[in-house]
SEVO-871663 format. One line per field, with one value per residue: residue number from 1; x, y, z of N, C-alpha, C, O in turn. Coordinates in steps of 0.1 Angstrom, whole numbers, plus 5000, padded with zeros to 4 digits. Example, Ala and Ser with C-alpha at 12.3 -4.5 7.8 and 13.67 -1.06 7.14 Angstrom:
# SEVO-871663
nr <- (1, 2)
n_x <- (5132, 5128)
n_y <- (4943, 4978)
n_z <- (5078, 5071)
ca_x <- (5123, 5137)
ca_y <- (4955, 4989)
ca_z <- (5078, 5071)
c_x <- (5132, 5129)
c_y <- (4967, 5000)
c_z <- (5078, 5079)
o_x <- (5142, 5134)
o_y <- (4967, 5011)
o_z <- (5085, 5080)
END
This chain:
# SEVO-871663
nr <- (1, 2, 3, 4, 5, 6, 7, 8, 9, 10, 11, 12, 13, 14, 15, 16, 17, 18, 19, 20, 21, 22, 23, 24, 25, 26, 27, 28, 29, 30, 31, 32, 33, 34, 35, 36, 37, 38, 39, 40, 41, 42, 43, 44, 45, 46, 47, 48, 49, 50, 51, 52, 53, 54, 55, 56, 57, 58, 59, 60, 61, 62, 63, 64, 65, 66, 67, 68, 69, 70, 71, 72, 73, 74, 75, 76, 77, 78, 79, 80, 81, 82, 83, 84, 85, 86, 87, 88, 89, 90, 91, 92, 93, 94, 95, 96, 97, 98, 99, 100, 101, 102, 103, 104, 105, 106, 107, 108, 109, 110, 111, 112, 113, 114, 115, 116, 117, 118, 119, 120, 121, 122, 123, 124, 125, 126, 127, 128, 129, 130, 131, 132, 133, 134, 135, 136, 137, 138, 139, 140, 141, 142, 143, 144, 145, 146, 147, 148, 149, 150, 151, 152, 153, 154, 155, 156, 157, 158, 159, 160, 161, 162, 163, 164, 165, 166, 167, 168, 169, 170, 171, 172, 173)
n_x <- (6372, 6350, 6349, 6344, 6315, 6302, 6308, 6293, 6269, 6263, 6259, 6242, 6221, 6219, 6215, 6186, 6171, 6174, 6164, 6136, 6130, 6132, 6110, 6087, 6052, 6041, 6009, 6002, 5985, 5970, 5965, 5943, 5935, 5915, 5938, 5959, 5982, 5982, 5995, 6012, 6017, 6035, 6016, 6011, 6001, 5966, 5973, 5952, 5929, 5915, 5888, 5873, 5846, 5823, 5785, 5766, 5739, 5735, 5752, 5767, 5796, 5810, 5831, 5849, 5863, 5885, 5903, 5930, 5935, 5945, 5944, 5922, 5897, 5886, 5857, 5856, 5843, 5821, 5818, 5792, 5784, 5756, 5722, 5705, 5689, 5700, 5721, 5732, 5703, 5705, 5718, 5748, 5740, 5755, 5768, 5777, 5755, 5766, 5763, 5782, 5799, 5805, 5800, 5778, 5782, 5787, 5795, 5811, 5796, 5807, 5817, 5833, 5857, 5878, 5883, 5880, 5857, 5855, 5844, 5853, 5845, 5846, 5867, 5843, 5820, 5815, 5847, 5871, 5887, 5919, 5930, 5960, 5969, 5991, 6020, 6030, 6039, 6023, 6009, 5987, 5959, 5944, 5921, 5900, 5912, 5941, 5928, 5905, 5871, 5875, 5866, 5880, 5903, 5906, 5928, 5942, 5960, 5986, 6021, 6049, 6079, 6103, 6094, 6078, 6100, 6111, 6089, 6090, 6075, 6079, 6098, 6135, 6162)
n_y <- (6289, 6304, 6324, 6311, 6300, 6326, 6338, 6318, 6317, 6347, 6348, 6331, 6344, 6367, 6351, 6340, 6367, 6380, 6353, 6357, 6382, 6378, 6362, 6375, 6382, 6406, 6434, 6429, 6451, 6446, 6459, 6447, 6431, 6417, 6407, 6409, 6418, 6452, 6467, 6465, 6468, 6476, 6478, 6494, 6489, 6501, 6515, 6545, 6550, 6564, 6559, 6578, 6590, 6599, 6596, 6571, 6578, 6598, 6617, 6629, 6638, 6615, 6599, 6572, 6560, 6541, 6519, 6501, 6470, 6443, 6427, 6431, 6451, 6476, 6500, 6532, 6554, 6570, 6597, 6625, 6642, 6649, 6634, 6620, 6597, 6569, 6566, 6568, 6576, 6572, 6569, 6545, 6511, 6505, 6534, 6568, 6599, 6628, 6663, 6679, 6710, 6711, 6681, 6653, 6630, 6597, 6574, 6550, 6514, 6489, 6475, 6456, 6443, 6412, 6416, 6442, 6449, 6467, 6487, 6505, 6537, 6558, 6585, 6594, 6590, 6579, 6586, 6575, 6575, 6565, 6569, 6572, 6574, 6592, 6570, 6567, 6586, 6610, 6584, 6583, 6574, 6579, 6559, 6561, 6566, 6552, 6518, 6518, 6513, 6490, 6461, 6461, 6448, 6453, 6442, 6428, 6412, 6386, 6380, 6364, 6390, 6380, 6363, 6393, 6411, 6393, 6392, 6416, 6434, 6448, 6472, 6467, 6474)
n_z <- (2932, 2940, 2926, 2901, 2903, 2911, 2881, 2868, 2879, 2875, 2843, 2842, 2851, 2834, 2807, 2812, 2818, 2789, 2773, 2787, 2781, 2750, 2743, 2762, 2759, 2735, 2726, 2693, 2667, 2635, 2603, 2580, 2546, 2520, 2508, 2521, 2550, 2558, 2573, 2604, 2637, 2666, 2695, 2723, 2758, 2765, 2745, 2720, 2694, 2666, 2645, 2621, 2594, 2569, 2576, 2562, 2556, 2571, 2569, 2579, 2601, 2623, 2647, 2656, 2690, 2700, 2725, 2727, 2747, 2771, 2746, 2736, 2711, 2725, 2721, 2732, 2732, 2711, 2687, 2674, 2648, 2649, 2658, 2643, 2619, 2619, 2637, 2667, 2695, 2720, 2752, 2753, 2770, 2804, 2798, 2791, 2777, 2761, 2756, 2741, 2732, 2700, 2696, 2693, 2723, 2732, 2750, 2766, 2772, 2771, 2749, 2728, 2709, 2694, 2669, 2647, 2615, 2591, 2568, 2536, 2522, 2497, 2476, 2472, 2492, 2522, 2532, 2548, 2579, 2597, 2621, 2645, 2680, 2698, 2712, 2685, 2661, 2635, 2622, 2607, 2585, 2549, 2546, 2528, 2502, 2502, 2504, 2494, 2490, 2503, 2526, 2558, 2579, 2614, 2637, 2670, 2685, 2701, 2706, 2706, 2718, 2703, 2681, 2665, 2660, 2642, 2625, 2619, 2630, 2654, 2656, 2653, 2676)
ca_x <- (6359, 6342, 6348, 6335, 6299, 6296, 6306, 6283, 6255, 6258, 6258, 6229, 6212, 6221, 6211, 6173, 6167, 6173, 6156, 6124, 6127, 6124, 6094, 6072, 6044, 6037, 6006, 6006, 5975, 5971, 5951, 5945, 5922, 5913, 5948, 5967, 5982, 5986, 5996, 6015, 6028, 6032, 6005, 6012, 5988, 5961, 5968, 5942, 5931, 5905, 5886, 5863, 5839, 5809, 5778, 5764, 5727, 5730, 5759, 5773, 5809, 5811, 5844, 5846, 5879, 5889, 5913, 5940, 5940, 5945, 5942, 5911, 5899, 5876, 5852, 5859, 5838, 5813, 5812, 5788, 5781, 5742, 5720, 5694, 5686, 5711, 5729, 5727, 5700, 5701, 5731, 5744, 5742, 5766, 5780, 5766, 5758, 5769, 5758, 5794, 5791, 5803, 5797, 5773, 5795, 5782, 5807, 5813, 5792, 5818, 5817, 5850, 5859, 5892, 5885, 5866, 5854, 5856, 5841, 5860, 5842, 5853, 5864, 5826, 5808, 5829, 5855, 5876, 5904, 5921, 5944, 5970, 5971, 6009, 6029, 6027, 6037, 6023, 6002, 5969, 5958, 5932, 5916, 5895, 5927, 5950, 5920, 5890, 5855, 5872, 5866, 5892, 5898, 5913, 5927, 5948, 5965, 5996, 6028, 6062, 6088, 6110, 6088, 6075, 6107, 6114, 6081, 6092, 6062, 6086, 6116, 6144, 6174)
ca_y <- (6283, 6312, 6333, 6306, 6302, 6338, 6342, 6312, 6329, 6359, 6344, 6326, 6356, 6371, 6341, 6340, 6381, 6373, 6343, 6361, 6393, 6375, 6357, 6381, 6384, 6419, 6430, 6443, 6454, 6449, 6458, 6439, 6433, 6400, 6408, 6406, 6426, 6459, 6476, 6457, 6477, 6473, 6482, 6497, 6489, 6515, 6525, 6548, 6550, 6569, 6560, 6583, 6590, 6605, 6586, 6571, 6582, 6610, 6628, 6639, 6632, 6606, 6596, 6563, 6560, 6528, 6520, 6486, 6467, 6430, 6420, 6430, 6466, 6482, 6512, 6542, 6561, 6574, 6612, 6625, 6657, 6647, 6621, 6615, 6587, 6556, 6574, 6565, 6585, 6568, 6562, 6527, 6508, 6509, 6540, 6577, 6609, 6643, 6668, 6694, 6722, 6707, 6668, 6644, 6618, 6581, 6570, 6537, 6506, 6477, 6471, 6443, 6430, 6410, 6420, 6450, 6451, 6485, 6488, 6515, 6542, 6563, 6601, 6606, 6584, 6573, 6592, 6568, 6575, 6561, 6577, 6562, 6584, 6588, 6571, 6564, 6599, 6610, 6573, 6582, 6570, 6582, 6546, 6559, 6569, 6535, 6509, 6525, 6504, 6475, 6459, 6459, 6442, 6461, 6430, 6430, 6396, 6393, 6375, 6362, 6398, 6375, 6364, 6400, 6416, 6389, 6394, 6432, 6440, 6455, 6475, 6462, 6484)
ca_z <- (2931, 2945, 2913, 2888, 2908, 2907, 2871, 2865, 2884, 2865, 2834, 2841, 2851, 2819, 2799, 2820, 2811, 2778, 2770, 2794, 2775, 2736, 2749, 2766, 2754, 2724, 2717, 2678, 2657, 2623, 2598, 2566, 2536, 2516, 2499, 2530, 2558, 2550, 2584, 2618, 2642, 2682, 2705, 2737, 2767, 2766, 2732, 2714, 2677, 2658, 2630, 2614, 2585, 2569, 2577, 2546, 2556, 2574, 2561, 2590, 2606, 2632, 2649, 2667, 2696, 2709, 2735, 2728, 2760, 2766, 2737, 2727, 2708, 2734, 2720, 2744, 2727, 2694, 2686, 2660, 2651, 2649, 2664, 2639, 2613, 2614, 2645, 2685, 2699, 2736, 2755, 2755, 2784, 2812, 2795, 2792, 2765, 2766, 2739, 2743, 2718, 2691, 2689, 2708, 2728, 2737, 2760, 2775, 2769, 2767, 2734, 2723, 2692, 2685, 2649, 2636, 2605, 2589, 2552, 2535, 2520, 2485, 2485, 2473, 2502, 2537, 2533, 2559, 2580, 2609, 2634, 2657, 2692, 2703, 2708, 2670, 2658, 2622, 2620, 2600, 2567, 2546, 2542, 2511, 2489, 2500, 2507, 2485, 2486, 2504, 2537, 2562, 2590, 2622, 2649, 2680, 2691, 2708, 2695, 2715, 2711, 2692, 2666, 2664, 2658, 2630, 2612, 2615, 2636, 2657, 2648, 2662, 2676)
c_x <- (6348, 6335, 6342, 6326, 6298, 6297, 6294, 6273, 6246, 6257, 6244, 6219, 6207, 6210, 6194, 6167, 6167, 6165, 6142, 6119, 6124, 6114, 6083, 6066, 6042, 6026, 6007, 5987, 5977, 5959, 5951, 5931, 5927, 5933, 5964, 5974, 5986, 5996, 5997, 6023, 6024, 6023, 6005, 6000, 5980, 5965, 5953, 5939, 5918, 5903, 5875, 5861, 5828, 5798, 5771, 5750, 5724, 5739, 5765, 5791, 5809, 5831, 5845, 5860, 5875, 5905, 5920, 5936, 5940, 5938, 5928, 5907, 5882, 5871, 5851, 5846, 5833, 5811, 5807, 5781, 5762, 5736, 5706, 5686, 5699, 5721, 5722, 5718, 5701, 5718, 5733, 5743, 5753, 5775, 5766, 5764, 5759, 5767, 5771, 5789, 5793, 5802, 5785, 5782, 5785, 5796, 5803, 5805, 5796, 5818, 5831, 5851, 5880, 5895, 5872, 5864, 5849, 5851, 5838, 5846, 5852, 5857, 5846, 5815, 5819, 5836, 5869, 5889, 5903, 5933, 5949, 5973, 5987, 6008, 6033, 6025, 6033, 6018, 5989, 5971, 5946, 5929, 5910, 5899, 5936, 5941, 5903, 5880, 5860, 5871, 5877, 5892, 5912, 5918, 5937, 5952, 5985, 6006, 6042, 6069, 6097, 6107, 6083, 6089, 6115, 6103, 6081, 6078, 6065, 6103, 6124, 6159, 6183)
c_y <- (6293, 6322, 6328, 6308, 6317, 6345, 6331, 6314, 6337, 6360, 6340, 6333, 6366, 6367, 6343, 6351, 6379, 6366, 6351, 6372, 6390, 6367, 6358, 6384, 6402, 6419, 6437, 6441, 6458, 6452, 6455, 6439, 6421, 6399, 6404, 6419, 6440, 6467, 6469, 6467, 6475, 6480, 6485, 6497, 6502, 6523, 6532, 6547, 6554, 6568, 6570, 6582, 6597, 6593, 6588, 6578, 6597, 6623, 6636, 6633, 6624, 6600, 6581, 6561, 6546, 6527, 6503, 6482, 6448, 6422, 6418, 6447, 6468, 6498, 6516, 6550, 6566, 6588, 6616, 6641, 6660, 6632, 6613, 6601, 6578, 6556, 6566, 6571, 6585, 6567, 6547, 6523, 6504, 6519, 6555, 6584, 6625, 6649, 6679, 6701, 6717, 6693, 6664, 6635, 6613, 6576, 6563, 6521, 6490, 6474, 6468, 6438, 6424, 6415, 6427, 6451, 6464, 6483, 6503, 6521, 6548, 6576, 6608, 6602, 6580, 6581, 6589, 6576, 6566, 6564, 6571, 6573, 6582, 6580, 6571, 6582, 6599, 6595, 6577, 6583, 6572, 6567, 6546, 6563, 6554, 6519, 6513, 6512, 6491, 6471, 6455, 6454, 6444, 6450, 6437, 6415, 6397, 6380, 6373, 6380, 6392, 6372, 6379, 6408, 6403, 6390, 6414, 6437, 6449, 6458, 6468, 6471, 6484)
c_z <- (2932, 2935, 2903, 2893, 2906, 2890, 2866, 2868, 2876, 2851, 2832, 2843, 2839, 2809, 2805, 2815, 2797, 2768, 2778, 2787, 2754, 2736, 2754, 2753, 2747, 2720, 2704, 2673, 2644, 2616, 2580, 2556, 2529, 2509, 2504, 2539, 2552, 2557, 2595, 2623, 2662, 2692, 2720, 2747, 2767, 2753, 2723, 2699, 2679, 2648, 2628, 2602, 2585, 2569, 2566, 2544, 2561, 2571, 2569, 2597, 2621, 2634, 2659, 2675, 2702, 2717, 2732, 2740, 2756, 2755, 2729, 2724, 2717, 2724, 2735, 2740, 2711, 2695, 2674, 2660, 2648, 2649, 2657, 2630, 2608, 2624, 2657, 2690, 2718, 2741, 2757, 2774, 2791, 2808, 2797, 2774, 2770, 2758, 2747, 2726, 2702, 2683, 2698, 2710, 2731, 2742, 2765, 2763, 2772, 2761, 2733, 2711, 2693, 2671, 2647, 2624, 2600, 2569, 2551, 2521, 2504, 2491, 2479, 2486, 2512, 2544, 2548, 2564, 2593, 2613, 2644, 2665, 2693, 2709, 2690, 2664, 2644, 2616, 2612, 2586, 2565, 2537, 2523, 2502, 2490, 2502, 2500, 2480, 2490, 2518, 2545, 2577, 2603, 2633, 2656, 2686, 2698, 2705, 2706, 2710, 2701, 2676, 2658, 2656, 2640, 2623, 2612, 2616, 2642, 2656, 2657, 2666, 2673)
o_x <- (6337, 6324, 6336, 6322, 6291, 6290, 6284, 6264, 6234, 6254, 6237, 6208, 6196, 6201, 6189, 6158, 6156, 6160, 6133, 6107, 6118, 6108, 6073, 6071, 6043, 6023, 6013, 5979, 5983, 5947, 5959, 5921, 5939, 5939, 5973, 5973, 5993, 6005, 5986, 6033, 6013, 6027, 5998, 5990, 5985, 5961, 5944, 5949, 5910, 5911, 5866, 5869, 5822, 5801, 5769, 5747, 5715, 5737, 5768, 5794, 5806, 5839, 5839, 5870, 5864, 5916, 5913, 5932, 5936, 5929, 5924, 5913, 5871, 5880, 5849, 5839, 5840, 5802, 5813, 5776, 5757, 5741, 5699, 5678, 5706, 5730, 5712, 5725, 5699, 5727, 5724, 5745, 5762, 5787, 5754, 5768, 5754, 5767, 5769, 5782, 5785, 5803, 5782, 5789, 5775, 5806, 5792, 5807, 5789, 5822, 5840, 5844, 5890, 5905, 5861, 5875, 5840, 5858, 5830, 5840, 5862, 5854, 5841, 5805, 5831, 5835, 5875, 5897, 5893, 5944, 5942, 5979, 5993, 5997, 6040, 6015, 6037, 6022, 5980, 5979, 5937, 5934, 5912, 5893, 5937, 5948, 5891, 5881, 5854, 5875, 5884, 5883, 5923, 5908, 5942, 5944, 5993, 6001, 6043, 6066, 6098, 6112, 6083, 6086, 6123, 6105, 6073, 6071, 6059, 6114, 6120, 6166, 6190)
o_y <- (6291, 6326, 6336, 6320, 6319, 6355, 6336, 6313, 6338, 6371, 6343, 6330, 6371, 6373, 6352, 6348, 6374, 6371, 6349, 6373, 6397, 6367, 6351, 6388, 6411, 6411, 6448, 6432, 6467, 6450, 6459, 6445, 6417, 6389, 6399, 6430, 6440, 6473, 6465, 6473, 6474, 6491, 6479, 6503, 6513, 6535, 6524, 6543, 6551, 6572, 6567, 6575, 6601, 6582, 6599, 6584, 6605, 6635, 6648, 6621, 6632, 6599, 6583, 6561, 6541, 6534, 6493, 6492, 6442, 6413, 6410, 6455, 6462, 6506, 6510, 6552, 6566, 6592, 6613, 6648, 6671, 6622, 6605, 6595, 6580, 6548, 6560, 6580, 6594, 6565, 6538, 6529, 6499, 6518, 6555, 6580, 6631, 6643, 6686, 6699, 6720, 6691, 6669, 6630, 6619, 6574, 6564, 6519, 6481, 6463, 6476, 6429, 6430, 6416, 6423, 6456, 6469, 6477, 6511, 6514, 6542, 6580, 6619, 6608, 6579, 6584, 6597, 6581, 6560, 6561, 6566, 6582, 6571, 6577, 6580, 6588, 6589, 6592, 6569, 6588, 6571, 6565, 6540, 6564, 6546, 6508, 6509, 6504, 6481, 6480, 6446, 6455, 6439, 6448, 6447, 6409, 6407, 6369, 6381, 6384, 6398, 6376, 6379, 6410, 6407, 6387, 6421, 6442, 6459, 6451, 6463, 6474, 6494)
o_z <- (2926, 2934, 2895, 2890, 2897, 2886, 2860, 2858, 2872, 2846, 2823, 2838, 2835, 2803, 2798, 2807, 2794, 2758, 2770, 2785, 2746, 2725, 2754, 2742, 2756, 2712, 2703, 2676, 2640, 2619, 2572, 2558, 2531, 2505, 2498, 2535, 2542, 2551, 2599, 2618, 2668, 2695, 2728, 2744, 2769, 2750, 2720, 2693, 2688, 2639, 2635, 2595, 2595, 2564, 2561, 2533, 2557, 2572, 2568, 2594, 2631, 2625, 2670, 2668, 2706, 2716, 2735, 2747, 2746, 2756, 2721, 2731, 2716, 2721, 2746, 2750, 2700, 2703, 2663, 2669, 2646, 2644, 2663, 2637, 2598, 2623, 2657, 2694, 2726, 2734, 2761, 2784, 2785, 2812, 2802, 2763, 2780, 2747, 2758, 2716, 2694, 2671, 2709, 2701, 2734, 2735, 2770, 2751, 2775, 2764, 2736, 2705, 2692, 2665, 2646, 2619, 2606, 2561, 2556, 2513, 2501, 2503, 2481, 2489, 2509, 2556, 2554, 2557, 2598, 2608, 2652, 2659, 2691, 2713, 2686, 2663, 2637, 2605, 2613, 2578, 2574, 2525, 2513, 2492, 2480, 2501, 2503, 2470, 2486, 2525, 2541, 2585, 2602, 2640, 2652, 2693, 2699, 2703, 2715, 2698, 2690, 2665, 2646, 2644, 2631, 2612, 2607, 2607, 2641, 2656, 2667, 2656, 2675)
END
């Protein structure tokens, strides 16, 4: 009697991990255009990403970083290699600026979006990319060669593991 309850136990223990582990919560970020997704892939807490570009006015390179976190894309930070017409010149509020030698930084702010909207440049004007920080090795697309003049739209929501690994959001091993 002693040995069923503890195989039934451990079974049930089994069964519990299991069922707990295809139902936690994943988040993923995708990024899509009127056409449909183009790009899903799993989002580790604290993930970073970089998009940059030339700005259309002042012709200078700007990088914006954001940080994943619950489920929403937090700006970390805007670096620009000049702060003149169309550009930040103040720091935002609750954040600061630093002029290092070769960008100015605007850091902080709290700026959130569930969904950025990114309108994609050519290779004569924009010049888009966006970069996935490790873990995501070799992640960056040059936006204005595979998404050229269209608007795209950067989200972060978060998905059972199970359903994830069947819409092959995440690999599965």
């Amino acid at each position: 009697m002693t040995k069923m309850l503890r195989i039934y136990c451990v079974s049930l223990l089994i069964i519990t991990c299991v069922v707990v582990i295809l139902c936690s919560p994943v988040s993923i970020v995708a990024l899509s255009e009127e056409r449909g997704t183009w790009l899903r892939v799993p989002a580790p807490l604290g993930q970073m990403l970089v998009t940059s570009y030339i700005h259309s006015v002042q012709k200078t390179s700007v990088q914006d970083e954001y940080v994943l976190s619950g489920g929403w894309i937090w700006q970390w930070q805007e670096k620009s290699k000049s702060h003149n017409a169309g550009l930040p010149t103040e720091p935002p509020r609750n954040g600061s600026f630093r002029n290092e030698p070769d960008w100015f930084v605007f850091r902080g702010g709290r700026m959130k979006w569930k969904t950025l909207v990114i309108r994609v440049g050519s290779n004569s004007i924009g010049l888009n990319r966006i970069v996935f920080a490790p873990p995501w090795d070799d992640m960056s697309y040059d936006l204005f060669k595979v998404l050229p003049e269209r608007i795209v739209f950067l989200q972060v929501y978060e998905m059972p593991f199970v359903e994830g690994v069947l819409r092959k959001s995440i690999p599965a091993w």
